[in-house]
KOLGU-859517 format. One line per 3 residues: their letters; for each residue x, y, z of N, C-alpha, C. Coordinates in steps of 0.05 Angstrom, whole numbers. Example, Ala and Ser with C-alpha at 12.3 -4.5 7.8 and 13.67 -1.06 7.14 Angstrom:
<recs>
AS = 264,-114,156,246,-90,156,264,-66,156 ~ 257,-45,142,273,-21,143,258,1,157
</recs>
This chain:
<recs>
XXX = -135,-450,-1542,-108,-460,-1543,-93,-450,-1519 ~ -85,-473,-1511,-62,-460,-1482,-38,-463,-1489 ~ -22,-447,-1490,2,-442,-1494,18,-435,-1470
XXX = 34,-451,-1456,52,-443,-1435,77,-454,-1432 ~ 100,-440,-1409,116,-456,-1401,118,-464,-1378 ~ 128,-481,-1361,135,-494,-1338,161,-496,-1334
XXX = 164,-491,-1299,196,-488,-1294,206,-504,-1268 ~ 215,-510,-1258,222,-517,-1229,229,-481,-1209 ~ 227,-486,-1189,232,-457,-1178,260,-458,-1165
XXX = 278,-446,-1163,299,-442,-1157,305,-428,-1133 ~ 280,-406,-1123,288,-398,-1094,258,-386,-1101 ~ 242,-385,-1079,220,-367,-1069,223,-332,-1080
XXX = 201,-326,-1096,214,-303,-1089,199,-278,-1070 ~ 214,-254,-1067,217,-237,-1048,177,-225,-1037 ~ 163,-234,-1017,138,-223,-1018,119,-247,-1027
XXX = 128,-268,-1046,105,-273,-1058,80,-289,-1037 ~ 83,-289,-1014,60,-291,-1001,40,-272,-1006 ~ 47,-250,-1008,36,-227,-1015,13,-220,-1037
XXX = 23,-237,-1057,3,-242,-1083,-17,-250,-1075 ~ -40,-244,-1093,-64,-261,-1104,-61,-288,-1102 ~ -74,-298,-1093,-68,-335,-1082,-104,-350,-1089
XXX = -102,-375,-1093,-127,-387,-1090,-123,-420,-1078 ~ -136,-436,-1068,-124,-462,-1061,-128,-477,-1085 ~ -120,-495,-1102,-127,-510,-1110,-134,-542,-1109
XXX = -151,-564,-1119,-149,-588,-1103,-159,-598,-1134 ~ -148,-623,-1148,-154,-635,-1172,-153,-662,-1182 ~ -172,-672,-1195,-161,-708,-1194,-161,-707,-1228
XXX = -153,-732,-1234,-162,-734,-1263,-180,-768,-1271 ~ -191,-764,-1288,-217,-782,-1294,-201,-796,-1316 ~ -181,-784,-1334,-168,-797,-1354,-142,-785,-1359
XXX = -126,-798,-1364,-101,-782,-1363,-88,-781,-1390 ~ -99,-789,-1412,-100,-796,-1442,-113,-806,-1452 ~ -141,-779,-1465,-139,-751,-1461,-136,-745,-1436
XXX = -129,-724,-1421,-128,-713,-1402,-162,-702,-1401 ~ -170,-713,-1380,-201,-702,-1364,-201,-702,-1331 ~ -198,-670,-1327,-207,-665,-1302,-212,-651,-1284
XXX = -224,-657,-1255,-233,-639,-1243,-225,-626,-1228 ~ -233,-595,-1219,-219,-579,-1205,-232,-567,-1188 ~ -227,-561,-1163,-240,-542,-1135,-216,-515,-1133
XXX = -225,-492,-1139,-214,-480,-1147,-227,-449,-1126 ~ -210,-449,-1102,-231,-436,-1082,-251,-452,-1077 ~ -283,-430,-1081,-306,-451,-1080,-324,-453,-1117
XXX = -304,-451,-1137,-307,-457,-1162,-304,-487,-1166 ~ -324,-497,-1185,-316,-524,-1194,-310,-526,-1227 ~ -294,-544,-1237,-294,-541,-1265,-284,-573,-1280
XXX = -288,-579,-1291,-283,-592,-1313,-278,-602,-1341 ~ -242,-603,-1337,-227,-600,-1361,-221,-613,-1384 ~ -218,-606,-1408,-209,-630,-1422,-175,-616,-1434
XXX = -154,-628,-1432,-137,-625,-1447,-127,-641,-1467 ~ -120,-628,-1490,-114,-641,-1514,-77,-657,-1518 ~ -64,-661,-1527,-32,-667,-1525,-22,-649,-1536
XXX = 7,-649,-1526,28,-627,-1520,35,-616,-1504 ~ 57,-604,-1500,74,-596,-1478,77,-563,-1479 ~ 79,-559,-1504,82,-520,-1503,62,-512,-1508
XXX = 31,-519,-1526,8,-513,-1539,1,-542,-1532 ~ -33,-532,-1525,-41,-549,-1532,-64,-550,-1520 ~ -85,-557,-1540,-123,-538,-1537,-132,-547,-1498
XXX = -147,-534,-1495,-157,-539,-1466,-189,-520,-1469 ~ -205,-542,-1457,-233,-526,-1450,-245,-532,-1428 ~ -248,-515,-1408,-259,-519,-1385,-286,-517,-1391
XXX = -307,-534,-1370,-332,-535,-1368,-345,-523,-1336 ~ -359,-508,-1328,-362,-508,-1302,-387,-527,-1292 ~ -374,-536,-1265,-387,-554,-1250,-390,-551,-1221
XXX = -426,-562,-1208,-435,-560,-1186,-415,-568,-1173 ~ -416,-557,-1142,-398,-574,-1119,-409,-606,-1112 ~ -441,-603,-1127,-445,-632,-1125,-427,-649,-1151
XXX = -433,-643,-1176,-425,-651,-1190,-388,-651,-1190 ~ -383,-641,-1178,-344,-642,-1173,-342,-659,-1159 ~ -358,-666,-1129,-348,-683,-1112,-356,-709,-1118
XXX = -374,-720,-1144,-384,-736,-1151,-362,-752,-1171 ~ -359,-733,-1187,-333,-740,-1210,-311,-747,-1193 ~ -305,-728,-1173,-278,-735,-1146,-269,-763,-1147
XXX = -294,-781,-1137,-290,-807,-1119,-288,-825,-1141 ~ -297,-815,-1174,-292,-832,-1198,-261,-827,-1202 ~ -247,-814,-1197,-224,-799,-1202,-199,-826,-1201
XXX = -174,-820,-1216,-150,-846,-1220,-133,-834,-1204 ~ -111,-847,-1187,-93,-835,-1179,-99,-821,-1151 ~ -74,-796,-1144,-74,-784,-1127,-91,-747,-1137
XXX = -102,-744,-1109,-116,-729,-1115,-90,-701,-1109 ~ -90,-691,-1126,-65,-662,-1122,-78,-635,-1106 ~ -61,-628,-1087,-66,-603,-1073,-53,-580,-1066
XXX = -43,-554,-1078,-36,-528,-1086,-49,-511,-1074 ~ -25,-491,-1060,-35,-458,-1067,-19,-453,-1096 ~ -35,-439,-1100,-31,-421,-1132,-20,-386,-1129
XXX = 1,-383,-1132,5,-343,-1120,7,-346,-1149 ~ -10,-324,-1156,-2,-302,-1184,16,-281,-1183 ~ 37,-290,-1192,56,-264,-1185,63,-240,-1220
XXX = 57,-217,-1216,71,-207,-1240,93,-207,-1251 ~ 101,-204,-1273,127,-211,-1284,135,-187,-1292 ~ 119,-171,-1301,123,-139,-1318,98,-115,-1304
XXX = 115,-90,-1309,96,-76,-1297,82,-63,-1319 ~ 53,-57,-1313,34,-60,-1336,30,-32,-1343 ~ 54,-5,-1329,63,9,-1337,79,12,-1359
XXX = 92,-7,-1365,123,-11,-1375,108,-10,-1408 ~ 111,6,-1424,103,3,-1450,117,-9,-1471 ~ 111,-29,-1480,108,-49,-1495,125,-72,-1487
XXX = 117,-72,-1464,123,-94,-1449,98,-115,-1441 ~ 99,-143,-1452,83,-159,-1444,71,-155,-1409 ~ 44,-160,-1402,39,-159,-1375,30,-196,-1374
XXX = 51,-206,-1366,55,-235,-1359,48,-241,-1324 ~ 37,-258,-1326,34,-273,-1290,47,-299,-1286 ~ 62,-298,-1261,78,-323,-1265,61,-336,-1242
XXX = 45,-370,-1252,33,-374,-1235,44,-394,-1213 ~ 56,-396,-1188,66,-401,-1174,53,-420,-1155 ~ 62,-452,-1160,47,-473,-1144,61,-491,-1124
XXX = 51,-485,-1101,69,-482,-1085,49,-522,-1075 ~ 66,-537,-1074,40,-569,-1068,41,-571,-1041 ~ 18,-581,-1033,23,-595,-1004,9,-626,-1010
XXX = 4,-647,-982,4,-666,-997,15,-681,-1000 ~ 10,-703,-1015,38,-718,-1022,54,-709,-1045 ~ 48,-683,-1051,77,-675,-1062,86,-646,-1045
XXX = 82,-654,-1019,93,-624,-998,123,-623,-1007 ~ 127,-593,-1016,146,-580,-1013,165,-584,-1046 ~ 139,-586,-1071,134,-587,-1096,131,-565,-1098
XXX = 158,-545,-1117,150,-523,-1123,154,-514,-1156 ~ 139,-503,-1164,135,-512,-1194,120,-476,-1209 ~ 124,-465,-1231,132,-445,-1236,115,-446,-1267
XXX = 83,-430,-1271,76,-433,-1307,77,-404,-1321 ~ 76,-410,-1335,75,-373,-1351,59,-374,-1377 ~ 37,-365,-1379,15,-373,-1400,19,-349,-1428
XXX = 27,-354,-1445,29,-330,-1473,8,-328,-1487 ~ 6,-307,-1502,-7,-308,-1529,-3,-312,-1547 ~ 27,-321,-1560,35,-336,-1577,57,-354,-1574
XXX = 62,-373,-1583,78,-390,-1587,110,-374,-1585 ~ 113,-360,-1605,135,-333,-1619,144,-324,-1583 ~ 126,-317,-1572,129,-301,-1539,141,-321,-1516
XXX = 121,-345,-1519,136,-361,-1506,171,-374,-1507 ~ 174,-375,-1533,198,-381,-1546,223,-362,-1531 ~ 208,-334,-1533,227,-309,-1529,232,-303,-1498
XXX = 211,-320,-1490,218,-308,-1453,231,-309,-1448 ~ 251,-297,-1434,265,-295,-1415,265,-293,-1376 ~ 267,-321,-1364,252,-330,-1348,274,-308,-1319
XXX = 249,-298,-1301,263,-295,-1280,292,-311,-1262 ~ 302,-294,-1250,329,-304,-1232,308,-325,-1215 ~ 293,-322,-1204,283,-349,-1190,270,-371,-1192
XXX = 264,-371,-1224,265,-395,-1242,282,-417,-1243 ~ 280,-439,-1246,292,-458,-1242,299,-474,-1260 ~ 300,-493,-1265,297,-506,-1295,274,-508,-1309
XXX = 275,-506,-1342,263,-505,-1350,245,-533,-1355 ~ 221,-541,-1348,212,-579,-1353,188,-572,-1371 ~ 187,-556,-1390,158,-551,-1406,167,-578,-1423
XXX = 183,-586,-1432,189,-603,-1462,195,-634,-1444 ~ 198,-636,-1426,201,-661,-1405,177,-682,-1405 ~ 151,-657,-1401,127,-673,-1387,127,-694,-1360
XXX = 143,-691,-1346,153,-699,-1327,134,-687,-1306 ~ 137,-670,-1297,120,-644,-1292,94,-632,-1293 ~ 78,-655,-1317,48,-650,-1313,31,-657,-1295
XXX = 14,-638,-1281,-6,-659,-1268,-20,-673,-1269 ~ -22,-683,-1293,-35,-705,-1302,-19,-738,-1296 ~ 9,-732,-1295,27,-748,-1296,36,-747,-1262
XXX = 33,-718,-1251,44,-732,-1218,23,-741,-1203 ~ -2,-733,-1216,-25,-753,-1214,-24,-785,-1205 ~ -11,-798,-1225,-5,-820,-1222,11,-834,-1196
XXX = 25,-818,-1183,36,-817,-1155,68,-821,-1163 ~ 72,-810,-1193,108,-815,-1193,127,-794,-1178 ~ 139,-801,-1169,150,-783,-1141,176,-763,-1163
XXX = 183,-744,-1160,203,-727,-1166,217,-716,-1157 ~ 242,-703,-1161,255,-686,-1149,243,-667,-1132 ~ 244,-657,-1111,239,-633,-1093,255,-610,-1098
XX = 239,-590,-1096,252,-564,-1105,276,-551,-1074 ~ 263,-549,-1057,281,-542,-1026,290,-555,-1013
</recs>
């Protein structure tokens, strides 16, 4: 079960070049259900997501770089392209304080200069209670506006900068 929220970003914040980063590159095969593939560095995988916006089941499968680039050219839509920074939210000093990562997707592409903000919980109760950083932006978890499954389709949106 994936449980998260999604945000728009409101200003960069301070360093996060600095983070843990990976490229990402993803198409989708079905967009209801949601099925699809991902190049993830030099990882391949293949997803299925279930419906919903705050929860909602996900199982990845891993797949050859043959088998990714094969599924690729079957793929609907636009193919999406991200760096990903993991940024911390809490310090994992801080006792009894959640140690949250805010994962930070920065698009290039045809959605250059798409900046978009997830935060993954362990419960429903946590997500509810967050309290989102000053460089958070609006909140679009309950929109679906915002999924990549949906800017997939090539619907153009607001820009964050």
């Amino acid at each position: 079960m994936e449980i998260e929220r999604k945000f728009k970003v409101r200003m960069l914040p301070a360093q996060y070049k600095d983070s843990p980063h990976c490229m990402i590159e993803q198409a989708y095969l079905c967009t209801d259900p949601v099925v699809r593939v991902r190049c993830q560095d030099d990882q391949y995988y293949l997803t299925y997501k279930g419906k919903g916006l705050l929860e909602r089941e996900e199982y990845n499968l891993p797949l050859t770089r043959e088998s990714y680039v094969h599924l690729l050219a079957k793929a609907d839509g636009l193919i999406l392209t991200k760096t990903r920074y993991q940024i911390p939210l809490s310090s994992p000093w801080d006792k009894g304080s959640l140690s949250l990562i805010a994962e930070l997707d920065v698009f290039s592409g045809d959605y250059e200069g798409l900046l978009l903000v997830e935060v993954e919980f362990p419960s429903k109760e946590a997500a509810l209670a967050f309290t989102p950083p000053d460089w958070f932006g609006e909140d679009v978890t309950f929109s679906g506006e915002y999924q990549n499954s949906r800017l997939s389709k090539g619907k153009k949106v607001g820009q964050n900068l």
